[in-house]
Gaussian input, Z-matrix of N, CA and C with variables (Angstrom, degrees):
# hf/3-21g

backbone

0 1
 N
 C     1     B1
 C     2     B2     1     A1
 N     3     B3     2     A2     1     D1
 C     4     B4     3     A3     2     D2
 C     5     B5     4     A4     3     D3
 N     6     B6     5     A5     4     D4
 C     7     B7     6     A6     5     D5
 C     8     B8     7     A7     6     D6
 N     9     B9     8     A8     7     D7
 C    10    B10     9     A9     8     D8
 C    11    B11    10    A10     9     D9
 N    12    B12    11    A11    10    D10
 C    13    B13    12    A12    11    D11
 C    14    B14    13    A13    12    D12
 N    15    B15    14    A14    13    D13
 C    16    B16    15    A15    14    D14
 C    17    B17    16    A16    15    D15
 N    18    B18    17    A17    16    D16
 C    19    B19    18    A18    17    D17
 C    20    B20    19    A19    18    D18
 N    21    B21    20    A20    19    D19
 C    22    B22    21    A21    20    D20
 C    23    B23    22    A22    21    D21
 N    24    B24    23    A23    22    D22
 C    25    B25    24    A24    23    D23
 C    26    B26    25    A25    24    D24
 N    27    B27    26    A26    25    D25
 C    28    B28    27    A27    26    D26
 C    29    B29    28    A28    27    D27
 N    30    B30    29    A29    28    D28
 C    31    B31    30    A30    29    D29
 C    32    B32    31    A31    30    D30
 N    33    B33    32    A32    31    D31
 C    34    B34    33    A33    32    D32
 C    35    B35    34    A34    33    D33
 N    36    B36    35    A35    34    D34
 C    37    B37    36    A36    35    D35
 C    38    B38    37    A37    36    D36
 N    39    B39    38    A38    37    D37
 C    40    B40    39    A39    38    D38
 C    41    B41    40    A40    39    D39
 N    42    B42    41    A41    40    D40
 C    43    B43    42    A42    41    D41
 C    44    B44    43    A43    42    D42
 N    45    B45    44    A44    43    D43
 C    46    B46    45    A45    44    D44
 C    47    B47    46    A46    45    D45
 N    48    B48    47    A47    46    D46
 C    49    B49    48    A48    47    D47
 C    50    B50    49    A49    48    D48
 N    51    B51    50    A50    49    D49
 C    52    B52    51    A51    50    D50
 C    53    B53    52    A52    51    D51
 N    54    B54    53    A53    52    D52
 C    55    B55    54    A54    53    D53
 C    56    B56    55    A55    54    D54
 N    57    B57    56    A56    55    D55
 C    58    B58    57    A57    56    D56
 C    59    B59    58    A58    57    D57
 N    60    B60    59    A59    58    D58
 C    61    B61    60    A60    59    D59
 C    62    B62    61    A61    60    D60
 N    63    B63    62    A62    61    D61
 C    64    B64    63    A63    62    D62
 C    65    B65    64    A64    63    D63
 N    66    B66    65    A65    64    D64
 C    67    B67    66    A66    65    D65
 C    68    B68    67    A67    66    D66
 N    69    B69    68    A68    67    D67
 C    70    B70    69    A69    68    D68
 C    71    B71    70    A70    69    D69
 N    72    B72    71    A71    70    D70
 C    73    B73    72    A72    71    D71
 C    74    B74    73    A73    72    D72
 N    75    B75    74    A74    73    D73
 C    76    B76    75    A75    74    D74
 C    77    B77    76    A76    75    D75
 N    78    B78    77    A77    76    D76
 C    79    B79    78    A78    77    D77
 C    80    B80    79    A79    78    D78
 N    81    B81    80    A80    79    D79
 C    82    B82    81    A81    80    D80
 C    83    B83    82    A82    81    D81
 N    84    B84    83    A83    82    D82
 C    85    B85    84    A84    83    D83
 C    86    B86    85    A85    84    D84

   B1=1.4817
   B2=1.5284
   B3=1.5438
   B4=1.9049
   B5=1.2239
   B6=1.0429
   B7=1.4046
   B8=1.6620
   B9=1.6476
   B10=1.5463
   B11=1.7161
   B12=1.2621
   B13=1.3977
   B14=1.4566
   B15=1.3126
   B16=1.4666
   B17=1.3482
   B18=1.8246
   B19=1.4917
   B20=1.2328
   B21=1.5815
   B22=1.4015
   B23=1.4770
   B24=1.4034
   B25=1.2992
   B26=1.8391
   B27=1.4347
   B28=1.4157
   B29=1.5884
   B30=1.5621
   B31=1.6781
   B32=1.2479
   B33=1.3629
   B34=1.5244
   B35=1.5959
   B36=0.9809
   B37=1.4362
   B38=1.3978
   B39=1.0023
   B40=1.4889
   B41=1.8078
   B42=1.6462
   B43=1.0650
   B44=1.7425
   B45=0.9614
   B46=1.6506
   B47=1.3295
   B48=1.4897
   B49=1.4480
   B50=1.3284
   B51=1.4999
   B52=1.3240
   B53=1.5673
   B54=1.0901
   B55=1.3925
   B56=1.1313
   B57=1.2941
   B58=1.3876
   B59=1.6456
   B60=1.4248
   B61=1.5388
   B62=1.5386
   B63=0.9070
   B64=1.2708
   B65=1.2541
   B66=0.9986
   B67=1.9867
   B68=1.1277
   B69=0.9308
   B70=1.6687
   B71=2.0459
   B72=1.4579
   B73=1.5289
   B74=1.5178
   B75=1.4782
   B76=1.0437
   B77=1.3300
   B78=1.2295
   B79=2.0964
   B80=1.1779
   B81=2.3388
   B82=1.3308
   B83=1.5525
   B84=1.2483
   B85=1.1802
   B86=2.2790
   A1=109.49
   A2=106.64
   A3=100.70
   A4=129.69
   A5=119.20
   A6=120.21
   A7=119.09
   A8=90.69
   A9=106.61
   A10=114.61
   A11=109.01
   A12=113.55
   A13=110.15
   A14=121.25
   A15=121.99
   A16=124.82
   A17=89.89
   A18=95.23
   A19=94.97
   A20=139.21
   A21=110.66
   A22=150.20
   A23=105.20
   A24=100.85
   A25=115.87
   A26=98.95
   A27=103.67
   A28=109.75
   A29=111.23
   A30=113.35
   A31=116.09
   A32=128.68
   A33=108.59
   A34=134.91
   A35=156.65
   A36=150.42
   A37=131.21
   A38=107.42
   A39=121.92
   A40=131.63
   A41=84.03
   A42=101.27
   A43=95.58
   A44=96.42
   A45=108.09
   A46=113.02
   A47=131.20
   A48=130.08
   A49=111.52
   A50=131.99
   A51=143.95
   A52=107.32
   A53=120.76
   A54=131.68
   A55=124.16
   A56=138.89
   A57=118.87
   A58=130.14
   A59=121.88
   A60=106.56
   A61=100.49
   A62=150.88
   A63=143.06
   A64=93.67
   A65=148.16
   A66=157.48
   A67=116.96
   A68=120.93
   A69=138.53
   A70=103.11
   A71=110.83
   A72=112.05
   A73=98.61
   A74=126.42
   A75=146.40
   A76=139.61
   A77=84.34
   A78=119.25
   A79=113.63
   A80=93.60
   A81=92.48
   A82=115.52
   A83=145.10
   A84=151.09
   A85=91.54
   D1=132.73
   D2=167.96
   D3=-58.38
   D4=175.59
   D5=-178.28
   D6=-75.34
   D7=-32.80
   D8=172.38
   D9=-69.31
   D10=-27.51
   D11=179.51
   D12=-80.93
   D13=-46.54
   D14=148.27
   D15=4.27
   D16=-72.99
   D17=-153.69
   D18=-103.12
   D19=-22.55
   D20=133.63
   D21=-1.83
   D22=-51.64
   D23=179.48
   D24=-106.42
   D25=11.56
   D26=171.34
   D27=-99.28
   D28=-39.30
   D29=156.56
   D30=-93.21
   D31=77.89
   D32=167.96
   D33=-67.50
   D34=146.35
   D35=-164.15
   D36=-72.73
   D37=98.28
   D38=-167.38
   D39=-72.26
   D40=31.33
   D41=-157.59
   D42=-98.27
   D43=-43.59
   D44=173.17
   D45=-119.87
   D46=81.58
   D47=166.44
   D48=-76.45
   D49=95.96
   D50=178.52
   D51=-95.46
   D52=6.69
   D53=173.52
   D54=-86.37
   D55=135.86
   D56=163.16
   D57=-41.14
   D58=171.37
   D59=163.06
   D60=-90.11
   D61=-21.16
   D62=178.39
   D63=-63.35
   D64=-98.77
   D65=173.01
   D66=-4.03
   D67=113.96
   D68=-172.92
   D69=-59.60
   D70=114.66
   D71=-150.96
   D72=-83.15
   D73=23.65
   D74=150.91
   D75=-46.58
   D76=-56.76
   D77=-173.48
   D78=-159.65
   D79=77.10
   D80=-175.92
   D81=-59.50
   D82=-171.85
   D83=-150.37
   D84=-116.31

C-alpha cells in the first residue's frame, strides 16, 4: 500500500460522512 493510501485511511474525508456514527469512517459498510 502507498503512503498516500496509508494516510488515507487514517484521515478519511470528512467531507462526506455517509457512514453511520457508530461505523468505523474507515470501512464504510
Amino acid at each position: 500500500m502507498s503512503r498516500a493510501s496509508s494516510r488515507a485511511l487514517k484521515h478519511p474525508p470528512v467531507t462526506a460522512p455517509s457512514e453511520p456514527a457508530g461505523a468505523p469512517s474507515d470501512f464504510p459498510a
